[in-house]
C-alpha positions as a printed NumPy array, in Angstrom:
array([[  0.   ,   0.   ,   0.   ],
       [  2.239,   2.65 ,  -1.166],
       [  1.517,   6.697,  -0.119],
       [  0.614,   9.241,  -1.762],
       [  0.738,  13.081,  -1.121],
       [ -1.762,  14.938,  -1.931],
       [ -1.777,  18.499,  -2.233],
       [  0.666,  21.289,  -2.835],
       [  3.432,  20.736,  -0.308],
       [  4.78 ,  23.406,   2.23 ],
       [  8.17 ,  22.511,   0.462],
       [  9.218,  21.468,   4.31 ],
       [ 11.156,  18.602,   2.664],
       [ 11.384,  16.827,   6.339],
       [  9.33 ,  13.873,   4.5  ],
       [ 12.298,  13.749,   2.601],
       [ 15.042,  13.156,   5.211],
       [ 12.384,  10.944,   7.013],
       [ 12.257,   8.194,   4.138],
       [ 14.656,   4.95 ,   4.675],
       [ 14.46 ,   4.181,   0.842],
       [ 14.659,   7.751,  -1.117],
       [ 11.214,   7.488,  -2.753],
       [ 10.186,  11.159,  -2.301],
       [ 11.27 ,  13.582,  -5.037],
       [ 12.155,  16.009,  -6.469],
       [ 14.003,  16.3  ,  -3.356],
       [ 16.108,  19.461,  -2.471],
       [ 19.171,  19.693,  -5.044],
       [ 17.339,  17.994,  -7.618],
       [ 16.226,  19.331, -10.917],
       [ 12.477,  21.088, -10.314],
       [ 12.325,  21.092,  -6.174],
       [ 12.602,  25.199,  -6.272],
       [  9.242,  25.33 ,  -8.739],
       [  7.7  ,  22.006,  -8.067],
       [  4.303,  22.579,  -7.355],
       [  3.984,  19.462,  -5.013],
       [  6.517,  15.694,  -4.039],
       [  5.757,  12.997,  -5.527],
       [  6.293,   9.373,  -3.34 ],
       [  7.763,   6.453,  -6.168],
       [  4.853,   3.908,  -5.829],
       [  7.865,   0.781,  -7.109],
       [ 10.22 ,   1.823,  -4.033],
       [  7.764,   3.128,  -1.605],
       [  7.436,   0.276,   1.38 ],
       [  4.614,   1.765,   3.422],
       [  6.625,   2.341,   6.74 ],
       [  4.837,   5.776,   7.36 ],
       [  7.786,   7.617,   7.879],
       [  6.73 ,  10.498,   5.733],
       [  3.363,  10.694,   7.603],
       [  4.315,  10.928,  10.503],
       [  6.612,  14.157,   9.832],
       [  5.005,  16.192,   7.717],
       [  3.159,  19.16 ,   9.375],
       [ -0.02 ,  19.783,   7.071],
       [ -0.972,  16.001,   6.687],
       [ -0.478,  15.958,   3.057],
       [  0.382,  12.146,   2.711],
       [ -2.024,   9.489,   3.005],
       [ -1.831,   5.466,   2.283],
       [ -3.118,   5.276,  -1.422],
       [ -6.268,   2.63 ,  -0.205],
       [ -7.325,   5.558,   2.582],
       [ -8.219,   8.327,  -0.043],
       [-11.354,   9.716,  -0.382],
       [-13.331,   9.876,  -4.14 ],
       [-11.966,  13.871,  -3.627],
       [ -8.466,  12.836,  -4.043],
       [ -8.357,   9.773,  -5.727],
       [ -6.97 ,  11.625,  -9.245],
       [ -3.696,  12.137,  -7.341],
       [ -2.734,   9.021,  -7.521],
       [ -2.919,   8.519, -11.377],
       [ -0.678,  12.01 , -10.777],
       [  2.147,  10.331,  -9.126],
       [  1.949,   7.855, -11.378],
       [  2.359,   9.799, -13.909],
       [  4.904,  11.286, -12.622],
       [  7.446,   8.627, -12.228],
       [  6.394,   6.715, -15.754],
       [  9.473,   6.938, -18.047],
       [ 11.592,   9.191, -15.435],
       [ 14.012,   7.788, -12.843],
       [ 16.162,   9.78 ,  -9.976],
       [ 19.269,   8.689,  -9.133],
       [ 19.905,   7.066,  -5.324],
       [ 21.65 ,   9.749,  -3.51 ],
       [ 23.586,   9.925,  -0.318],
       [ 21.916,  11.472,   2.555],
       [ 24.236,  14.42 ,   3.764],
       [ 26.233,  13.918,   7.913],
       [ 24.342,  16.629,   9.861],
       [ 26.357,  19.886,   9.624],
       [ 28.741,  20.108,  12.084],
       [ 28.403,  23.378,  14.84 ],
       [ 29.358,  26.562,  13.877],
       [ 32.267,  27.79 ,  16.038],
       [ 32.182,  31.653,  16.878],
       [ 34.565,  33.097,  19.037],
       [ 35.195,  36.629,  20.024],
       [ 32.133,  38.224,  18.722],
       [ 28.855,  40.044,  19.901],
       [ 26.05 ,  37.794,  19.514],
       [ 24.111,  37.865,  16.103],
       [ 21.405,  40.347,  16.152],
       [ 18.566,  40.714,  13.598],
       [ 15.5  ,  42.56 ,  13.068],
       [ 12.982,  40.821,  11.108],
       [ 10.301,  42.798,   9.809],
       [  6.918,  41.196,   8.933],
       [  6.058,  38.171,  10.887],
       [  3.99 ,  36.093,   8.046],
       [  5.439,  32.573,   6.401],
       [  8.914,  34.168,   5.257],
       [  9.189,  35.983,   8.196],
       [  8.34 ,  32.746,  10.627],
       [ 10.739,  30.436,   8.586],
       [ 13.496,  33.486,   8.61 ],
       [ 13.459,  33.294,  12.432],
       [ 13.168,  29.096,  12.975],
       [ 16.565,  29.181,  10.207],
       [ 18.4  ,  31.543,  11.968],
       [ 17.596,  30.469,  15.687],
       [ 18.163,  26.8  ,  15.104],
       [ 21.693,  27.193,  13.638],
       [ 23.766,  24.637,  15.858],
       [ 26.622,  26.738,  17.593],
       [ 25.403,  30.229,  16.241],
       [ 24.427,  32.835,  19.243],
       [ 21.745,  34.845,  18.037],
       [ 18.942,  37.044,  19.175],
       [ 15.57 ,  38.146,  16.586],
       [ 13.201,  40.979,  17.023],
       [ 10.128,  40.574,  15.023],
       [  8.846,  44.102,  13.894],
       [  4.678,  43.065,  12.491],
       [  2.419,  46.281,  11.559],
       [ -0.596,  44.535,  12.453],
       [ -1.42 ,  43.536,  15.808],
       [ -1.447,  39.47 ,  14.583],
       [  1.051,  37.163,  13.115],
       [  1.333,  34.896,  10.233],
       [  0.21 ,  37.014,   7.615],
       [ -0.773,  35.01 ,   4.743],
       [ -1.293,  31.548,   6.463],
       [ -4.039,  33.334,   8.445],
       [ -5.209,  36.173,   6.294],
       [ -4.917,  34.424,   2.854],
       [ -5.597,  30.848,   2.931],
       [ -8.761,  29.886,   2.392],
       [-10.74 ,  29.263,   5.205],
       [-12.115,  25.611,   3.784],
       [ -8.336,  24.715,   3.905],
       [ -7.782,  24.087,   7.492],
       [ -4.631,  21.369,   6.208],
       [ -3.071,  24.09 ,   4.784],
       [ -3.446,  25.959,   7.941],
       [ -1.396,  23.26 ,   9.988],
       [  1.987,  24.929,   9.299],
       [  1.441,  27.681,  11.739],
       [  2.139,  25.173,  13.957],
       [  5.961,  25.234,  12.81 ],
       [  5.271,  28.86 ,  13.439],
       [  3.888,  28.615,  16.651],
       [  7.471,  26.276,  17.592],
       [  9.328,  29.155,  16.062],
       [  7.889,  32.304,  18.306],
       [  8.698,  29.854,  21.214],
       [ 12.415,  29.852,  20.722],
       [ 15.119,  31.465,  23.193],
       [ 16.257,  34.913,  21.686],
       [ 13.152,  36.263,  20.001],
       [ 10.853,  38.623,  21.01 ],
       [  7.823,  40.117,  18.886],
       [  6.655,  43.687,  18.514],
       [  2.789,  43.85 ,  17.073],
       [  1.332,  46.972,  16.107],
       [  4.968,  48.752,  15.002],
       [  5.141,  49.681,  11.311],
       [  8.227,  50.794,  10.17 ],
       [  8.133,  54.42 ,   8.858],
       [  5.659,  55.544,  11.761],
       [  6.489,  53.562,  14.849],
       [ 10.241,  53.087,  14.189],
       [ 12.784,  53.833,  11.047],
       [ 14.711,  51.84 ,   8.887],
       [ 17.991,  53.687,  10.197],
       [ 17.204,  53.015,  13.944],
       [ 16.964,  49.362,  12.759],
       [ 20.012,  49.094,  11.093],
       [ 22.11 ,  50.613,  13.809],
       [ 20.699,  48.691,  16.354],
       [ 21.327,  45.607,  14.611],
       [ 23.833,  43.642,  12.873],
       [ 21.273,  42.887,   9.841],
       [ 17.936,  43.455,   9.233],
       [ 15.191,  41.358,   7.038],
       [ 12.333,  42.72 ,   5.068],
       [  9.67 ,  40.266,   4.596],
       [  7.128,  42.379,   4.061],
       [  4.765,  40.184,   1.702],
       [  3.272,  42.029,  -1.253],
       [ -0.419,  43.494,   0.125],
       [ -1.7  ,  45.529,  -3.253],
       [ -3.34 ,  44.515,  -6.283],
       [ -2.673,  45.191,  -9.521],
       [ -5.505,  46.501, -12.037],
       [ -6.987,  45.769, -14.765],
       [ -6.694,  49.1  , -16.342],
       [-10.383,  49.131, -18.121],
       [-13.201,  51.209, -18.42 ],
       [-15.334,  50.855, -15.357],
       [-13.261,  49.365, -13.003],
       [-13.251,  51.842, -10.206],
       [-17.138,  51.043,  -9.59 ],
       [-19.241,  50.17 ,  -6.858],
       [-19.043,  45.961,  -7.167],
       [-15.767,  45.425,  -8.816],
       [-12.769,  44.998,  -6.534],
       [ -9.438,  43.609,  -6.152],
       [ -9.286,  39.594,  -5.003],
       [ -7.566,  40.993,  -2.346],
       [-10.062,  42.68 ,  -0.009],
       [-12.513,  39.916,  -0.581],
       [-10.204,  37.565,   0.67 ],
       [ -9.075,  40.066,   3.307],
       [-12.656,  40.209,   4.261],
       [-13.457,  37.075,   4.399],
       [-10.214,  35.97 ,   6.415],
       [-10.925,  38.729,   8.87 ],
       [ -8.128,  40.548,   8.131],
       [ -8.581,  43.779,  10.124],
       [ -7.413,  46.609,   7.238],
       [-10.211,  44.431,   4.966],
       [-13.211,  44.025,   7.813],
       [-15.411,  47.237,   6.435],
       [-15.882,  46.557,   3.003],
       [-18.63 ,  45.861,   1.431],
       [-19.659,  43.724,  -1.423],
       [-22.95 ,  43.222,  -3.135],
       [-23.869,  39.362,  -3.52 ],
       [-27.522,  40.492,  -4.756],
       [-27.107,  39.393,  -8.474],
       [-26.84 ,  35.295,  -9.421],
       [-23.098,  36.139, -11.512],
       [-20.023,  37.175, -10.436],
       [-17.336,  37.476, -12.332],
       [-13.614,  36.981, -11.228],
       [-10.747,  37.481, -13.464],
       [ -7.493,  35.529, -13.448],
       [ -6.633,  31.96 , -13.325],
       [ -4.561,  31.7  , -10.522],
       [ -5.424,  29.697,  -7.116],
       [ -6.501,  33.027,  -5.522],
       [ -8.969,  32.983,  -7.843],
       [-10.042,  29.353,  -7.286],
       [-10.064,  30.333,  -3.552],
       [-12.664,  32.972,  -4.1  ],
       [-14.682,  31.553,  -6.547],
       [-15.341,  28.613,  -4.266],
       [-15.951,  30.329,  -1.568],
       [-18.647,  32.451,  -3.437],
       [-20.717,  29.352,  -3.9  ],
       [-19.663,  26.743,  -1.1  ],
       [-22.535,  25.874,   1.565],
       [-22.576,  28.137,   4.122],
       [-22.789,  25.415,   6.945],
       [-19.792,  23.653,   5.755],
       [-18.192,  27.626,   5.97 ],
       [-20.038,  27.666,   9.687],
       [-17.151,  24.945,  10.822],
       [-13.919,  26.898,   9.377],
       [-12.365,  29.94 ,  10.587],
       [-14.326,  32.224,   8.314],
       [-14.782,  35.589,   9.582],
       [-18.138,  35.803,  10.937],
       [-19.686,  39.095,   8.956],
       [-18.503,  37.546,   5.978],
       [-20.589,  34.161,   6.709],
       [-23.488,  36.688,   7.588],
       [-23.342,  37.985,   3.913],
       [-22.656,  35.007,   2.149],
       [-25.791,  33.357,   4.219],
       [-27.684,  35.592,   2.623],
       [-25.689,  35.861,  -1.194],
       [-27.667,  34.925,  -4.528],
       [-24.697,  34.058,  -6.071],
       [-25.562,  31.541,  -8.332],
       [-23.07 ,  30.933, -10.624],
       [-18.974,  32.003, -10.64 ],
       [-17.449,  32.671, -13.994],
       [-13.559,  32.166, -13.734],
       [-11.795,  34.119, -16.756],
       [ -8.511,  33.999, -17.513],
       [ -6.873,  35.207, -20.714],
       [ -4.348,  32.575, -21.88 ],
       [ -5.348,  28.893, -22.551],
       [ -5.87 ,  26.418, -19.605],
       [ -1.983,  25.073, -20.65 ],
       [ -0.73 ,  28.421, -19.269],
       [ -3.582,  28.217, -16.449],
       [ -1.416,  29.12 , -13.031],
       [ -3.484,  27.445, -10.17 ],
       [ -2.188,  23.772,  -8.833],
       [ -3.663,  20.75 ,  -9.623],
       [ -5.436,  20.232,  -6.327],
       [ -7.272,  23.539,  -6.783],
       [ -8.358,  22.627,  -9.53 ],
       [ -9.368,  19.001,  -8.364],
       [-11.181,  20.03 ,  -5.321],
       [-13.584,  22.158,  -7.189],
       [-15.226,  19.422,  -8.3  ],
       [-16.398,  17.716,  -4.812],
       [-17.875,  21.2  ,  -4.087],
       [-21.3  ,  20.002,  -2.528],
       [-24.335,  21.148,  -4.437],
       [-22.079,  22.99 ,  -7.467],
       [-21.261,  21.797, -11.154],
       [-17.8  ,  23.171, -12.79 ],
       [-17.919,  23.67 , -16.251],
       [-15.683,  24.936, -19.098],
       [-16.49 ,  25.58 , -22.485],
       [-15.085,  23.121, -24.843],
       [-13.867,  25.596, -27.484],
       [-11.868,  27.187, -24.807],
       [-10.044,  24.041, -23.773],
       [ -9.397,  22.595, -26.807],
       [ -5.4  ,  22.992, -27.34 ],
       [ -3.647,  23.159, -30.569],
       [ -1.256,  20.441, -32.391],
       [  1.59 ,  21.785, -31.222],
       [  0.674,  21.979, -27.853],
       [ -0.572,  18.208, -28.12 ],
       [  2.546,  17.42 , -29.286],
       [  4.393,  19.081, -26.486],
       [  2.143,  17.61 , -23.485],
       [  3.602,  14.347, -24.53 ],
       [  6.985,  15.055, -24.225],
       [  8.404,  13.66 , -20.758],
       [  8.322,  15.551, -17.434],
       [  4.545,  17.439, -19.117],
       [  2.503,  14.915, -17.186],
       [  1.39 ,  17.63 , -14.537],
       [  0.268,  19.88 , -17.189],
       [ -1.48 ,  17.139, -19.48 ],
       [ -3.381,  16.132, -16.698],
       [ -4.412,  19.456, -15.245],
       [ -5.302,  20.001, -19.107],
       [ -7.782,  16.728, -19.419],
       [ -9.617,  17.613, -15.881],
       [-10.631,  20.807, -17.744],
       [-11.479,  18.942, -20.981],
       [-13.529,  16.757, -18.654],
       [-15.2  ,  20.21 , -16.76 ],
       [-15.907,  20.791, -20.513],
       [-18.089,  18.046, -21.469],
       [-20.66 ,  18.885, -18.688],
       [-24.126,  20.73 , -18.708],
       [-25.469,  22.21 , -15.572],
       [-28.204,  21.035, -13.541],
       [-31.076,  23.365, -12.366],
       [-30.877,  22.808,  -8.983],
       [-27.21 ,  23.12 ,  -8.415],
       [-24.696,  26.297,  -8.532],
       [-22.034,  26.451, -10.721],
       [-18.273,  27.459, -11.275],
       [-17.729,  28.263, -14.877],
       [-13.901,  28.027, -15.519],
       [-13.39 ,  30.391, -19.284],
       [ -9.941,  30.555, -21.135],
       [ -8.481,  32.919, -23.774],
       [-10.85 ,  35.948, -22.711],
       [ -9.909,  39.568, -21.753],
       [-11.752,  42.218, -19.469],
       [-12.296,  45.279, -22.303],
       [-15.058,  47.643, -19.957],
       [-17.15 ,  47.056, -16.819],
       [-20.444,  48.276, -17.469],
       [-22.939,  50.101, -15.333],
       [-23.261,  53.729, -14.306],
       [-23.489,  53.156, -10.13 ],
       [-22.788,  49.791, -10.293],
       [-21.679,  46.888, -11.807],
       [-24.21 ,  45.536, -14.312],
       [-22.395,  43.431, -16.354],
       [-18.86 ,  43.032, -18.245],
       [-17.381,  42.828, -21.718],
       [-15.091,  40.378, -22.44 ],
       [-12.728,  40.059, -25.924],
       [-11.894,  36.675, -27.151],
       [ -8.231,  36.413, -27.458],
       [ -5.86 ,  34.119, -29.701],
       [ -2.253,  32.827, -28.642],
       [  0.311,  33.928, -30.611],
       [  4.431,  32.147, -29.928],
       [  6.689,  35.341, -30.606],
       [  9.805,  33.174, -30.827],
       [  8.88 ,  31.128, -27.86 ],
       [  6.871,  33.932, -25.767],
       [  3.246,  33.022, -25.759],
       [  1.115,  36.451, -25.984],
       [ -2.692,  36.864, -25.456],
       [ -3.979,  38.797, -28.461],
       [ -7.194,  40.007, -28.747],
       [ -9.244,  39.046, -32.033],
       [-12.648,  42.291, -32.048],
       [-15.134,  39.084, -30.671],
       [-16.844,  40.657, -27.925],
       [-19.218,  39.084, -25.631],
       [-21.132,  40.831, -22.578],
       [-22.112,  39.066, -19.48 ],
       [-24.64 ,  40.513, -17.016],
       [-23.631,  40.193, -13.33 ],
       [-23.329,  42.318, -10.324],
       [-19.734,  41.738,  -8.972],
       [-16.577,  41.707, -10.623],
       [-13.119,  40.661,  -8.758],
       [ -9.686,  40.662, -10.238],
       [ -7.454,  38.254,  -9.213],
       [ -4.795,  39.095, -11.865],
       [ -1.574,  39.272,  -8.765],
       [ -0.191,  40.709,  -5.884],
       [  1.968,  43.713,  -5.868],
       [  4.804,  44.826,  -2.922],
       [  4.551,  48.473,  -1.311],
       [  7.728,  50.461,  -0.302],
       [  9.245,  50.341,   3.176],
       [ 10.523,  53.916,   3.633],
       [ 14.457,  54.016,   3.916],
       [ 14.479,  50.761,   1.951],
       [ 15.342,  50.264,  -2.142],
       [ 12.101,  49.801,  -4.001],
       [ 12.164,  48.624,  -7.43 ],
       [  8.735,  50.37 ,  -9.275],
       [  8.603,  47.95 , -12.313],
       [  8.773,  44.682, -10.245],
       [  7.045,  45.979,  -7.102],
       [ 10.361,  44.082,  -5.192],
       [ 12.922,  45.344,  -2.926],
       [ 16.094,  44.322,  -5.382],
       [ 18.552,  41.625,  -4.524],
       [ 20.498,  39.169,  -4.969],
       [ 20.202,  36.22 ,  -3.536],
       [ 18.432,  38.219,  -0.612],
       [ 21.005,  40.712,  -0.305],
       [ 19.232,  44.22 ,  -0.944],
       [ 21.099,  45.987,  -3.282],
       [ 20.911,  49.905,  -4.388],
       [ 20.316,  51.355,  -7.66 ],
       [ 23.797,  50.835,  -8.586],
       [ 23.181,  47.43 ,  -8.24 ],
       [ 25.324,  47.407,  -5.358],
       [ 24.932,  44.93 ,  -1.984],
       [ 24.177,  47.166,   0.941],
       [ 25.776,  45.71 ,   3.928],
       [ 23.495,  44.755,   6.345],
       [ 19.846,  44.528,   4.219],
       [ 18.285,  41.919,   3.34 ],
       [ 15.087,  40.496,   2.653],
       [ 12.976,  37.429,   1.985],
       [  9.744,  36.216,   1.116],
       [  7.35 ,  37.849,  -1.979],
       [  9.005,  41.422,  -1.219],
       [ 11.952,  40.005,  -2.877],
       [ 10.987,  37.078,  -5.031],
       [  7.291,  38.552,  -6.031],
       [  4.352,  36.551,  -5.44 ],
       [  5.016,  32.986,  -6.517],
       [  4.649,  29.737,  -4.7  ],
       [  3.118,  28.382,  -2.237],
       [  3.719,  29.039,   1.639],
       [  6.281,  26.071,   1.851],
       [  8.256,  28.116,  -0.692],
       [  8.828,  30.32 ,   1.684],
       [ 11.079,  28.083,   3.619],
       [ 13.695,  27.703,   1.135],
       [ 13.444,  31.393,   0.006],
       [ 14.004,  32.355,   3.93 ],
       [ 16.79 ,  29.802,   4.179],
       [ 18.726,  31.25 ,   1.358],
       [ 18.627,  34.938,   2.676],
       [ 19.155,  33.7  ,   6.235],
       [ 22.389,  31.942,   4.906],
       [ 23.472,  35.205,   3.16 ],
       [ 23.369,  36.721,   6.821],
       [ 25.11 ,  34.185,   8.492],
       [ 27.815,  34.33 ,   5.839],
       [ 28.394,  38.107,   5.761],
       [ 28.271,  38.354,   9.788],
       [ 31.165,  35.16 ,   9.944],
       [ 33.051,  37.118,   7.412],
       [ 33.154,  40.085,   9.677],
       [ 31.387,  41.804,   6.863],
       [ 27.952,  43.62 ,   9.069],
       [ 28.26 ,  46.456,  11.381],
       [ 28.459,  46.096,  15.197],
       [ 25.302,  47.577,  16.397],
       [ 25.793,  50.901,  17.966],
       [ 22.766,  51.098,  20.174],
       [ 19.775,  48.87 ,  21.625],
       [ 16.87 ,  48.384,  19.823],
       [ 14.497,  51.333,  19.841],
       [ 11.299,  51.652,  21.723],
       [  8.48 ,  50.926,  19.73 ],
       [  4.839,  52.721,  20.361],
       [  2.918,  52.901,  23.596],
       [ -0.087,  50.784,  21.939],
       [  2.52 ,  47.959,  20.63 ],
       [  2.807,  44.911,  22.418],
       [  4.404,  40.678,  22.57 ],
       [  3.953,  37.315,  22.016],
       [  1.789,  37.653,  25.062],
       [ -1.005,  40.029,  23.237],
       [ -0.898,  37.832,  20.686],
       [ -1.362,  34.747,  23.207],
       [ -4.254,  37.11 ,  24.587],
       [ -5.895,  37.744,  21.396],
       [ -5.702,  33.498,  20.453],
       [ -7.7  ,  32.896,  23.177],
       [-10.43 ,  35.251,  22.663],
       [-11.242,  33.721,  19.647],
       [-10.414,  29.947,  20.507],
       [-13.239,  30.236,  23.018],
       [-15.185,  32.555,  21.095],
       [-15.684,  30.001,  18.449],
       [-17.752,  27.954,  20.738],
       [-17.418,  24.098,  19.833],
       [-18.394,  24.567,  16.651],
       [-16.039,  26.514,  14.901],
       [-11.918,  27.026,  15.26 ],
       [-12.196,  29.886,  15.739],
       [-13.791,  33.612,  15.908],
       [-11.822,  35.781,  14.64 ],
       [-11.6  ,  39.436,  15.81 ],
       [-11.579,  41.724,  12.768],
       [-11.452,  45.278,  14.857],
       [ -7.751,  46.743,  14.944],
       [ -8.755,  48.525,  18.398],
       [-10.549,  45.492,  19.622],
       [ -7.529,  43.466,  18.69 ],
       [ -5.253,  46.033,  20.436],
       [ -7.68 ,  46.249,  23.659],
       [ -7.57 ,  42.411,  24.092],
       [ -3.864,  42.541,  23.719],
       [ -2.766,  45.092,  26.167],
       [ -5.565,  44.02 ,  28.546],
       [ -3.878,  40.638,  28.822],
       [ -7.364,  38.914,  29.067],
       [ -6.641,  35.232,  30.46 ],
       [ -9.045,  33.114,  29.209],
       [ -9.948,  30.167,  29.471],
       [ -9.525,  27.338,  26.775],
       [-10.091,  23.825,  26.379],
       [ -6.661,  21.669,  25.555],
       [ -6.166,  21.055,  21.697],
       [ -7.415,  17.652,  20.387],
       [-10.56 ,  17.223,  23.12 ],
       [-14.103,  17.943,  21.869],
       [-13.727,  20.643,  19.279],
       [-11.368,  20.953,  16.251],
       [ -7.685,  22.003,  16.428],
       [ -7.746,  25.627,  16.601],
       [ -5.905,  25.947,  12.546]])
């Protein structure tokens, strides 16, 4: 009974070291780990000891007989997978041996952000065997975690699991949080720098970008982001409002954020009732008569950006039919002939579960998630409001191996009465701090920050989608965190970062620790009643009150009658 995993992976790669017989790959050094979307377990060598299960922190591997009807296409996936390709044996690396530092201050580094990059920035650098080091953790908002709390999907409590690698992190000697402080009002980049030896920027990337069409700026169209902001319960998102009076909406972009939203649109509000899903949100979407999703993107479904288990899981959505439009996923001869070349299997099968969307029709009594290709936004129409959208059918066109969207004149309008674009994430500038305005990233290399010379600037650095842009998944994090964190390490053995020249500043009277934060968890642990995770609190001054306040409550242990609190 071999195992299978079976969804995108955190990229923790501790399944990896766990295996006796080197059946989990790509593994890290191997061709693909940095972009693979997910591990794959080698169903010939795999000898069902459970290793990998019983290390990896989202439960993402199963025994192949265990899975559900929901997630039986993964393992035709990993079969797939390892048909025609082999990995070599390799020899697992001797545990590196301590690092010896003599005659020097202590390492000290000021982290700024405290989401997934942040969180993995701080486990890298405290857990260094023989390395003396002390973190402050600078976080604007009066939570941590960023992403893994305010961006996945509530339905996706797994995926939720690594804050518990987190939660081991912020427990570690040497580091103490500071909520509430944003940099530029609270603090300065300079105080930071000469107070430490280095400081990180992970920062995440909070904007949107637009669509840039007529009709946009309207009541009813917004950016991905505050929906998911609002429905997360993220505090700077809690306000908005969003009109779910119409049976379409419309979101543009094919990536898993839009997935994420478009599911949530039309998923039944009692299975919402058991997440973490903030609770004026579930109030609205009680009440919603959304009826039916359209999901455009403007490229073919080859060049289609959300994983495979997005894509899978839409269709074990209770009560909803997805649906393409079999013109739309129909590829070209080329293409075909390119899908069956070896190491395409991910893509050829992500292709045919589309296909298979496609040869649907809708049932009256159900909702439905209509996933359209090779379409572009032109105008949003309405005078007050969102009434409907235009959308131009576009053609692919391979400019010497660039594949371009073009738009052929066919216009098509769609009534509906909210319109979300999901078309990426953008970074914002830290004052004091290199901004690049064309890639929305602090430059770098390798996580070094670098000035518009292009030169390093001792002591900066950065991590996460600030410096990368926003790609991956929250595992990717890890490895993107690891590689800055080993950039500091280097530079501060090679004598190459500045002593610090003064303690680190005060921060403002309403900031506060680990123990607001500890406050704040267990409001909403026993807020949430049995029923649900959670409750979040989506007031910034509520969130500050319970903080400072220091409210001890009470809270039943993890694992006893009601759901782990992620």
């Amino acid at each position: 009974m071999p195992h299978v995993i079976t969804q995108s992976c955190c990229n923790d790669a501790a399944c990896v070291s766990a295996c006796p017989v080197d059946c989990i790959h790509p593994s890290p050094g191997e061709p693909g780990y940095r972009t693979a979307e997910m591990l794959y377990i080698d169903p010939a060598t795999c000898v069902d000891c459970g290793a990998c299960v019983d290390v990896c922190p989202v439960d993402a591997i199963s025994p192949d007989a265990a899975l559900g009807e929901e997630s039986r296409a993964f393992i035709e996936l990993n079969r797939l997978h390892f048909s025609g390709r082999s990995y070599p044996r390799r020899d697992l690396p001797l545990p590196p041996a301590p690092m010896t530092v003599t005659e020097r201050e202590p390492l000290r580094v000021a982290v700024v952000g405290a989401g997934p990059a942040a969180m993995f920035a701080v486990e890298s650098i405290l857990s260094r065997r023989g390395l003396e080091a002390t973190v402050d953790v600078y976080e604007r908002l009066p939570v941590p975690y960023g992403l893994a709390r305010f961006g996945v999907a509530p339905d996706h409590l797994r995926t939720k699991r690594v804050i518990g690698q987190f939660e081991r992190a912020a427990s570690r000697r040497g580091v103490t949080f500071h909520f509430n402080t944003r940099v530029g009002r609270d603090i300065t980049h300079e105080q930071l720098a000469t107070s430490h030896h280095a400081v990180l920027y992970a920062v995440g990337a909070p904007s949107d970008r637009r669509l840039e069409v007529p009709g946009e700026d309207l009541p009813g169209s917004h950016p991905a982001t505050h929906f998911v902001g609002w429905y997360n319960g993220h505090p700077d998102h809690s306000g908005h409002e969003f009109n779910l009076s119409h049976p379409r909406a419309v979101v543009i972009g094919n990536g898993n954020v839009a997935l994420d939203v478009a599911r949530i649109l039309v998923s039944d509000v009692d299975s919402l009732r058991r997440t973490d899903i903030s609770g004026r949100a579930l109030g609205l979407l009680a009440q919603s008569a959304v009826e039916e999703v359209l999901v455009v993107g403007r490229r073919g479904v080859e060049h289609s950006a959300y994983t495979t288990k997005e894509l899978v899981e839409l269709d074990h959505l209770a009560g909803v039919n997805v649906l393409a439009h079999s013109r739309e996923t129909t590829v070209d001869a080329a293409t075909s002939v390119a899908l069956n070349k070896h190491g395409n299997e991910q893509l050829r099968f992500k292709i045919d579960i589309a296909q298979r969307y496609a040869g649907r029709v809708r049932s009256p009594e159900r909702k439905a998630i209509t996933l359209r290709y090779l379409a572009s936004p032109v105008e949003i129409l309405g005078s007050d409001r969102v009434t409907g959208i235009r959308l131009e059918r576009n053609e692919i066109r391979d400019d010497a191996g660039n594949h371009r969207a073009v738009g052929t004149g066919e216009i098509e309008q769609i009534d509906c009465g909210l319109v979300l674009r999901s078309i990426g994430y953008s970074g914002d500038p830290v004052p004091g701090v290199p901004f690049d305005v064309a890639t929305r990233r602090i430059p770098n290399e390798s996580g070094r920050v670098v000035d518009p010379r292009g030169e390093t600037i001792p002591g900066i650095y950065t991590a996460g989608w600030i410096k990368r842009g926003p790609s991956g998944v929250i595992g990717t994090n890890k490895t993107c965190a690891a590689e800055t964190v080993n950039a500091i390490v280097d530079d501060y053995l090679s004598g190459l970062l500045s002593t610090p020249s003064s303690p680190p500043p005060a921060v403002g009277v309403e900031a506060f620790g680990w123990d607001g934060w500890l406050a704040i968890d267990a409001y909403e642990r026993s807020a949430g009643g049995r029923e649900r995770p959670r409750e979040k609190v989506v007031d910034w001054p509520k969130l500050v009150e319970l903080a400072t306040a220091g409210a001890a409550i009470d809270v039943p242990a993890r694992g006893t009658d009601r759901m782990a609190p992620w």
